[in-house]
KENURO-238026 format. One record per atom (N, C-alpha, C): residue in three letters; x, y, z. Coordinates in steps of 0.2 Angstrom, whole numbers, padded with zeros to 4 digits, always signed. Example, Ala and Ser with C-alpha at 12.3 -4.5 7.8 and 13.67 -1.06 7.14 Angstrom:
BEGIN
ALA+0066-0028+0039/ALA+0062-0022+0039/ALA+0066-0016+0039/SER+0064-0011+0035/SER+0068-0005+0036/SER+0064+0000+0039/
This chain:
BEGIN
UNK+0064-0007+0041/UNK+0060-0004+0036/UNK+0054-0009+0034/UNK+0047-0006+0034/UNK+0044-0011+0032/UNK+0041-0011+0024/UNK+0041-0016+0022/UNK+0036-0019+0016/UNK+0028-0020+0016/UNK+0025-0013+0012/UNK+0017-0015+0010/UNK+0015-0014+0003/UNK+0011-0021+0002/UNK+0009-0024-0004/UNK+0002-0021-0004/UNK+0001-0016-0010/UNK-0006-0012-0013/UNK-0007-0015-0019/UNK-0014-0018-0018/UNK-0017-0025-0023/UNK-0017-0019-0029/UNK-0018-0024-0035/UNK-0019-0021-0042/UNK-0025-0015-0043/UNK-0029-0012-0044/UNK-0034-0007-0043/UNK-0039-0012-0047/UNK-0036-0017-0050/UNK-0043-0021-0057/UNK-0043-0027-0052/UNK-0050-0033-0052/UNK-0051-0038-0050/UNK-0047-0042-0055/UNK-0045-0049-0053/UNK-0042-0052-0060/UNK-0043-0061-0056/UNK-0044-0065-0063/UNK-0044-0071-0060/UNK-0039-0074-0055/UNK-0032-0073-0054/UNK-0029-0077-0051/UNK-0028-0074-0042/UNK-0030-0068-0044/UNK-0029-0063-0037/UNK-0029-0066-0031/UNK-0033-0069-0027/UNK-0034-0072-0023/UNK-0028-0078-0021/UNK-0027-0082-0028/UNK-0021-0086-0026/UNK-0015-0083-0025/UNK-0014-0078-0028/UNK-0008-0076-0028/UNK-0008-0072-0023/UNK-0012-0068-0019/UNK-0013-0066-0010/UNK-0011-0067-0007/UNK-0013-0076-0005/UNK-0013-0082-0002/UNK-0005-0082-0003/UNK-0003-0085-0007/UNK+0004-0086-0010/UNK+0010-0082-0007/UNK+0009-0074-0006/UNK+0011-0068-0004/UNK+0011-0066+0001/UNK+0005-0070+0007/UNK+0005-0070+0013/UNK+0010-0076+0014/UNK+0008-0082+0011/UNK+0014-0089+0012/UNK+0023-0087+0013/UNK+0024-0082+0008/UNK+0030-0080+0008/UNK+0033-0076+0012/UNK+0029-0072+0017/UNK+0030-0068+0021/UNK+0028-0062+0023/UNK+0020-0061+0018/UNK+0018-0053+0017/UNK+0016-0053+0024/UNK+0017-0046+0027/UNK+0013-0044+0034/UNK+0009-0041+0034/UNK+0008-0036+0027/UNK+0004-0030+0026/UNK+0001-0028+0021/UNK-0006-0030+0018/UNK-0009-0029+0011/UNK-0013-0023+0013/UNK-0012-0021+0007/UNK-0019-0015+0008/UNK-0023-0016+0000/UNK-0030-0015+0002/UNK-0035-0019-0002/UNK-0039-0012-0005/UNK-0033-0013-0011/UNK-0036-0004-0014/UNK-0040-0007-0023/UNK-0048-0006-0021/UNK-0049-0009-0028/UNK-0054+0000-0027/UNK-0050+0005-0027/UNK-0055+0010-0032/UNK-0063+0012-0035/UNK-0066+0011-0031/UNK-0076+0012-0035/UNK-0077+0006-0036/UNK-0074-0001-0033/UNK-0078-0005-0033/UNK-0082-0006-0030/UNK-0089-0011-0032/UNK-0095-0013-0028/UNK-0091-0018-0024/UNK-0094-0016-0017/UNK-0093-0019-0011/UNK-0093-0026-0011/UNK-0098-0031-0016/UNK-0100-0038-0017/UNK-0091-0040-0019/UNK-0089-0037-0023/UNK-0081-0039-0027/UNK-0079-0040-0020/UNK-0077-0034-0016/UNK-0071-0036-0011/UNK-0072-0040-0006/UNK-0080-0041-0005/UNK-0082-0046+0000/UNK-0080-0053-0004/UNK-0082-0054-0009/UNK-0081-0060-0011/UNK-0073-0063-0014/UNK-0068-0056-0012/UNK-0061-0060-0011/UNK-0059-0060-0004/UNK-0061-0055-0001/UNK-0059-0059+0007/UNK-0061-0065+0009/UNK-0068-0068+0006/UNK-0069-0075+0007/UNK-0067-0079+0005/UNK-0063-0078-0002/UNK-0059-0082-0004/UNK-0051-0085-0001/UNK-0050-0079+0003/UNK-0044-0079+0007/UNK-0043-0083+0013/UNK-0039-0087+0017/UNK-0038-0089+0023/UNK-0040-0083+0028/UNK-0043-0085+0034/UNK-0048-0081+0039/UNK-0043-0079+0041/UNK-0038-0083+0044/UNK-0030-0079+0048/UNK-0026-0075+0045/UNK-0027-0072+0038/UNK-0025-0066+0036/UNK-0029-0061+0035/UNK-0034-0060+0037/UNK-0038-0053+0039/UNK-0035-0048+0042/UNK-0034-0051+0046/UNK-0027-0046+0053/UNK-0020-0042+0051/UNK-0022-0045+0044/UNK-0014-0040+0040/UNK-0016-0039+0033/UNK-0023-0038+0033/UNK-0026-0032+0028/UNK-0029-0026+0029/UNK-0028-0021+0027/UNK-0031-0014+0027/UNK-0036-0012+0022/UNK-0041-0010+0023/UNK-0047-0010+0016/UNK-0045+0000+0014/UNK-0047+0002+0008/UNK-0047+0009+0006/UNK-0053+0010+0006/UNK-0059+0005+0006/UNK-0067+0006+0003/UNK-0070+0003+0008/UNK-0078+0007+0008/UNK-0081+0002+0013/UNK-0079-0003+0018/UNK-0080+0004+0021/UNK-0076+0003+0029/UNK-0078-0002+0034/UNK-0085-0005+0033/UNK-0088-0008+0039/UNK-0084-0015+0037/UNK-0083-0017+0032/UNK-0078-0024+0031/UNK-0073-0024+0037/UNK-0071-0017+0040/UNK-0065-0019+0045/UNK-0066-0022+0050/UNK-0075-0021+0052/UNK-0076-0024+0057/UNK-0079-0030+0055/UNK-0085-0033+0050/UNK-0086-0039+0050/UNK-0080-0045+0048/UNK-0074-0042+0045/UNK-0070-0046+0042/UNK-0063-0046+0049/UNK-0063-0042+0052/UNK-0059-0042+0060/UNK-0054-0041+0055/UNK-0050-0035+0051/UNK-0047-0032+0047/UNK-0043-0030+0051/UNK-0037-0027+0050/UNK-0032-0023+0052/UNK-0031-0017+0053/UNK-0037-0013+0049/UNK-0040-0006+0051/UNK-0043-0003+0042/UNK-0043+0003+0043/UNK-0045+0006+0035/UNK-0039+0010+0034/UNK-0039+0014+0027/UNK-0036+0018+0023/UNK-0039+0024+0019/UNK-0040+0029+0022/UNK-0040+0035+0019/UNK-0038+0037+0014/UNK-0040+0036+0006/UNK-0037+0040+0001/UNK-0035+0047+0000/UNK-0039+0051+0002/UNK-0040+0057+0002/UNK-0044+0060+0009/UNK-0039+0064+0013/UNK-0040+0068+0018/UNK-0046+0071+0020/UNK-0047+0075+0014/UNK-0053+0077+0014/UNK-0062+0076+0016/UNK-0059+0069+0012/UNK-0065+0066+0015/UNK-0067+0064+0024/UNK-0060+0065+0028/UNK-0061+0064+0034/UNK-0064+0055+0035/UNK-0061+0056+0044/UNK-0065+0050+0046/UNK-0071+0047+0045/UNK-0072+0038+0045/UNK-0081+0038+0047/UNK-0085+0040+0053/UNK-0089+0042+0051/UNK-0093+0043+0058/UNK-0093+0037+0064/UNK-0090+0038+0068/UNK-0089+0033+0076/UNK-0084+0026+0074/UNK-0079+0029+0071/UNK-0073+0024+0069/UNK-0069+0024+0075/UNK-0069+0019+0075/UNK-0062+0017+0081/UNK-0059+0012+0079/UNK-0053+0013+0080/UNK-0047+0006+0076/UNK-0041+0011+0073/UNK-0037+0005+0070/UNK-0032+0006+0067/UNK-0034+0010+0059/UNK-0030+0018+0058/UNK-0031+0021+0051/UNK-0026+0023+0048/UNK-0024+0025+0041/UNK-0021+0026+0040/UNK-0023+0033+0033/UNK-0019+0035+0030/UNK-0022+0039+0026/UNK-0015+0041+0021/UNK-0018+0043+0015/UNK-0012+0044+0009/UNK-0013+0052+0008/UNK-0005+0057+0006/UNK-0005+0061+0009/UNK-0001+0066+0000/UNK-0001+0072-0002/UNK+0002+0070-0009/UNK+0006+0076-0007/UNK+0007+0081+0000/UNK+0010+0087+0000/UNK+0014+0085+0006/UNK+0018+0090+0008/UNK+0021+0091+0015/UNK+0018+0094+0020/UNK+0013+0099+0017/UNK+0007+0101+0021/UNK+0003+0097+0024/UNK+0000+0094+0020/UNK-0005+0088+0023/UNK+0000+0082+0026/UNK+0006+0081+0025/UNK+0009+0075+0028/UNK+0009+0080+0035/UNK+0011+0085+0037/UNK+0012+0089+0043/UNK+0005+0089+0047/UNK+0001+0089+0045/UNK-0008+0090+0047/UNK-0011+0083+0049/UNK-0009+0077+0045/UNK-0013+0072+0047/UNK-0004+0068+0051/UNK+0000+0068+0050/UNK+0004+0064+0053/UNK+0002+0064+0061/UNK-0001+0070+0065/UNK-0003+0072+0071/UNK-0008+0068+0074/UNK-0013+0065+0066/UNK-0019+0061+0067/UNK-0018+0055+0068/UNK-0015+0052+0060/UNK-0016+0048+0058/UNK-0011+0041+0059/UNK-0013+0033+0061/UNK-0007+0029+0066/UNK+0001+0030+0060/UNK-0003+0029+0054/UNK+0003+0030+0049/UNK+0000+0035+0043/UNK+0006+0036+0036/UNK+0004+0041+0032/UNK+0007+0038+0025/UNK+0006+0036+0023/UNK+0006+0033+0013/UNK+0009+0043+0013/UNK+0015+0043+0011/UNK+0016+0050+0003/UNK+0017+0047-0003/UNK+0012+0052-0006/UNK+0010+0047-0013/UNK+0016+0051-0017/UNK+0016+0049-0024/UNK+0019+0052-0030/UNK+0027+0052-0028/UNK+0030+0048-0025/UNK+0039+0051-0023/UNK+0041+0050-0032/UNK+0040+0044-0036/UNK+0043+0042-0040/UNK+0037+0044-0045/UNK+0038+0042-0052/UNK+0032+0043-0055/UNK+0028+0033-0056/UNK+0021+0035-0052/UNK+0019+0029-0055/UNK+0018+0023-0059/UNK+0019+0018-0057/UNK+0019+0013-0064/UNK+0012+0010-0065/UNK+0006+0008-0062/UNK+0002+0006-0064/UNK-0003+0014-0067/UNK-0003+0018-0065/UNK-0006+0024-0068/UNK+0000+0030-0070/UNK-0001+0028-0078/UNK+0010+0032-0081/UNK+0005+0041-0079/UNK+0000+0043-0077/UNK-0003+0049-0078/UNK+0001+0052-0072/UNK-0001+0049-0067/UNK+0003+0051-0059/UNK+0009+0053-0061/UNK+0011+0058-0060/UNK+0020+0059-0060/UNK+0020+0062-0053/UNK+0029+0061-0052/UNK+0031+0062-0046/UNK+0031+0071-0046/UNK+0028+0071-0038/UNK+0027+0078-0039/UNK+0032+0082-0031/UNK+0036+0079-0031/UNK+0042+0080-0026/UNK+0049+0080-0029/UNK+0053+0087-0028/UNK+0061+0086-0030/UNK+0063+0082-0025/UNK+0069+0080-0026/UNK+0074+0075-0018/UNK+0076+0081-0015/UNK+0077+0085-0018/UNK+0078+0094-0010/UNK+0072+0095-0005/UNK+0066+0094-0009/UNK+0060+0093-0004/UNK+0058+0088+0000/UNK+0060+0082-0004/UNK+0059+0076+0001/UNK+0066+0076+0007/UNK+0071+0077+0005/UNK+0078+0079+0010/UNK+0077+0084+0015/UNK+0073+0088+0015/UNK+0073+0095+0018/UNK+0065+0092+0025/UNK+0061+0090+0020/UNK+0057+0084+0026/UNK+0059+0080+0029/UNK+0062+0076+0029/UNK+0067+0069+0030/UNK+0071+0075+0037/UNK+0074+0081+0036/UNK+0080+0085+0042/UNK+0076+0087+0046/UNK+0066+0089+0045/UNK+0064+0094+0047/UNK+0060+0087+0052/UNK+0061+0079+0052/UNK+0059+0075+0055/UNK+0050+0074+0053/UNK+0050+0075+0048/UNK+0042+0074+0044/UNK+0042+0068+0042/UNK+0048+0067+0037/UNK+0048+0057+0035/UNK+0050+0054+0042/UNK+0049+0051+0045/UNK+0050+0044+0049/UNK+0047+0038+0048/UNK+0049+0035+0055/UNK+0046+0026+0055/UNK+0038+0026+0053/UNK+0034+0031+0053/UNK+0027+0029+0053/UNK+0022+0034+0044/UNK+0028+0035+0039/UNK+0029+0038+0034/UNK+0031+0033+0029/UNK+0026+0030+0023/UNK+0029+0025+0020/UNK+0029+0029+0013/UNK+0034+0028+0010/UNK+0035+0029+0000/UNK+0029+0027-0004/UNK+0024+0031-0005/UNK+0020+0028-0011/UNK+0022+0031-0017/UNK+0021+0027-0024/UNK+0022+0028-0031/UNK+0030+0027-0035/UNK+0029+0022-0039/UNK+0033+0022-0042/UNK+0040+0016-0039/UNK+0037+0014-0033/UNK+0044+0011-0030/UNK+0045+0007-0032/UNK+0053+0005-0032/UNK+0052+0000-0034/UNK+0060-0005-0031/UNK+0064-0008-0033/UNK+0068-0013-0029/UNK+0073-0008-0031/UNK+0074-0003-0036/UNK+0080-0002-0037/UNK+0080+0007-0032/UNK+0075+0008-0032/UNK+0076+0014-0029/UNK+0073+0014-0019/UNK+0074+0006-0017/UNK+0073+0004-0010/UNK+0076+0011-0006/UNK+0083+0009-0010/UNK+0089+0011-0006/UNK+0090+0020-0002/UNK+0086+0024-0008/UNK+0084+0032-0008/UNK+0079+0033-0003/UNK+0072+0027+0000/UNK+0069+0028+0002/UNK+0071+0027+0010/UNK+0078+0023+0009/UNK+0081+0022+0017/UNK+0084+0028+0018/UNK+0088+0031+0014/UNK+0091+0037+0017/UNK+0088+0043+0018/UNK+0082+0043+0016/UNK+0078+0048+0019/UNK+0074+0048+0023/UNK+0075+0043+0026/UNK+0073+0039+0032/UNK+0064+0037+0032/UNK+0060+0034+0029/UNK+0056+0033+0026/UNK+0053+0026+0031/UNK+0049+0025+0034/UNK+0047+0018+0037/UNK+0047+0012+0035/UNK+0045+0012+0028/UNK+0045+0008+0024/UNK+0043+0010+0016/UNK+0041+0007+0012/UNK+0037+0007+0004/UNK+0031+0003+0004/UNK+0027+0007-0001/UNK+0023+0004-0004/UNK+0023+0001-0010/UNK+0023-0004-0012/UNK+0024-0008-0020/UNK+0019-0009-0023/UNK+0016-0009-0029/UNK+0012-0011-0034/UNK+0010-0012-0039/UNK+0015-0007-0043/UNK+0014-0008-0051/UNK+0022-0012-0051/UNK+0027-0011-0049/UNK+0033-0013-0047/UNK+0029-0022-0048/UNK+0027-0026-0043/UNK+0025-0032-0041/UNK+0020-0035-0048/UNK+0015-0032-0048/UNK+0009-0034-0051/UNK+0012-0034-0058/UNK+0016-0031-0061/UNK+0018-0028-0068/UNK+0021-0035-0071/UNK+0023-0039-0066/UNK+0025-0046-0068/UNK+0023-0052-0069/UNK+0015-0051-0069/UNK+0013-0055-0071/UNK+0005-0052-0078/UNK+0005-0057-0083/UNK-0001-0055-0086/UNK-0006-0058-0086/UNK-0011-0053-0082/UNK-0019-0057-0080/UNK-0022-0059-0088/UNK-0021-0057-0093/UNK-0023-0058-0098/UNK-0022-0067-0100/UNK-0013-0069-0101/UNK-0012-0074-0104/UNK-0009-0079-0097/UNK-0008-0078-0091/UNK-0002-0081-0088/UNK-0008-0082-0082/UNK-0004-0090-0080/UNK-0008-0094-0073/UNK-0002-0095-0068/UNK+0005-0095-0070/UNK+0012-0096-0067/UNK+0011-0091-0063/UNK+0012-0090-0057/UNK+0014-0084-0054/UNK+0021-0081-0051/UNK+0027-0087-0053/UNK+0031-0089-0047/UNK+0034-0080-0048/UNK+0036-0078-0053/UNK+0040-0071-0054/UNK+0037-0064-0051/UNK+0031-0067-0048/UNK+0031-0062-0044/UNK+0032-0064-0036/UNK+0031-0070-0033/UNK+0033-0071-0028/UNK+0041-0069-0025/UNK+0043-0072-0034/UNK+0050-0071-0033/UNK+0053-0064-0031/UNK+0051-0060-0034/UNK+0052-0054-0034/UNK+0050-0051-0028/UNK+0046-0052-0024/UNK+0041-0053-0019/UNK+0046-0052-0013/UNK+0051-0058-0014/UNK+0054-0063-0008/UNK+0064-0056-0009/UNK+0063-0053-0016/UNK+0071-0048-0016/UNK+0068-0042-0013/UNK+0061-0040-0015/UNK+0060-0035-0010/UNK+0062-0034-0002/UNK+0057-0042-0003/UNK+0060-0042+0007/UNK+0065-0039+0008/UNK+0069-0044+0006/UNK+0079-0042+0009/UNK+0080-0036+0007/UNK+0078-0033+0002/UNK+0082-0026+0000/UNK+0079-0022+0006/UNK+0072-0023+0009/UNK+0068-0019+0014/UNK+0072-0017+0022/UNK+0076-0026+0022/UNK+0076-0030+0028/UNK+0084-0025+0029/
C-alpha cells in the first residue's frame, strides 16, 4: 500500500523545510495541491526544493511546471475539466462518485476517491460514502491497486482502507494539523508521525 502526502492548500513559511525533511524520511509521492494560487508561489517553492525531488512530485495547477520542473506528471481535480490540450505524461485525477471512479479509472494512470472519511483540513467536506458502498465497489473490483483514499485519513482508520482493498492513502489534514504555522519552527512531530504512517501503510 502506498503513502501520498497532499501539501497544506495555504503557502506557510516553513513549507519548504519540512518537504525537504519528508522527502529525507522516506516520502515517494507529494502532490503540490496549493488551490487558485498564482503560479509565481508554486514556482518559487519548487526552487526552494532539492532538483532530485521533482521526479516524486505531482502539481494540481499549472500544468506546464510538469515539464519545466521534469515533475512526475499532473493532477486533475475535477473531471470535468478534462485533459490539457497535447498532454502526454503521467495523470492522475480525483473522483467524488462511483460513477466517475468507473469512467475515468479506464483513463486515468491512477484515481484519488475523495470524501471516504470526513475531512480535516476543510470540516465543510463531509464523507459522502456509506462502508456498504465503498464494500460493494471494493467486491465489484472498482477499489484497487491504482485507487487511493482521499479525505479524512488518517493512522487510525489505515487499516479500513486495506480491507477494501485501496492502493494506498492520501494524508493531509491528518499530517499538517501537527504543526502551527502560526507559533512553531520544530517540526520533528510531524516527521514523527510521518515515519508511523509508513509502517502502518507498509
Amino acid at each position: 500500500m502506498k503513502l501520498v502526502v497532499m501539501t497544506k492548500s495555504t503557502f506557510f513559511v516553513e513549507e519548504d523545510k519540512i518537504l525537504a525533511a519528508l522527502f529525507e524520511a522516506g516520502m515517494d509521492n507529494l502532490h503540490l495541491y496549493k488551490p487558485d494560487s498564482a503560479p509565481v508561489y508554486i514556482e518559487r517553492l519548487l526552487s526552494l526544493l532539492p532538483k532530485g525531488l521533482y521526479a516524486k512530485t505531482t502539481v494540481h495547477e499549472h500544468f506546464y511546471l510538469k515539464n519545466e520542473y521534469a515533475l512526475n506528471g499532473i493532477h486533475i481535480d475535477n473531471p470535468a475539466a478534462g485533459m490539457p490540450v497535447g498532454y502526454k505524461g503521467r495523470w492522475g485525477v480525483t473522483c467524488t462518485d462511483i460513477t466517475q471512479l468507473k469512467q475515468m479509472k479506464k483513463q486515468a494512470d491512477y484515481v484519488f476517491l475523495k470524501n471516504i472519511f470526513d475531512c480535516i483540513e476543510f470540516p465543510e467536506e463531509k464523507s459522502s460514502f456509506s462502508m456498504g458502498e465503498l464494500e460493494e465497489a471494493s467486491r465489484q473490483g472498482l477499489i484497487d491497486k491504482h485507487v487511493f483514499a482521499l479525505g479524512g485519513m488518517t493512522i487510525d482508520n489505515v487499516r479500513i482502507a486495506k480491507e477494501l482493498g485501496f492502493g494506498g492513502i492520501v494524508v493531509c489534514g491528518d499530517l499538517w494539523n501537527r504543526f502551527d504555522i502560526q507559533n512553531q519552527v520544530d517540526y520533528k512531530a510531524i516527521i514523527a508521525h510521518f515515519e508511523r504512517l509508513r509502517k502502518a501503510v507498509s
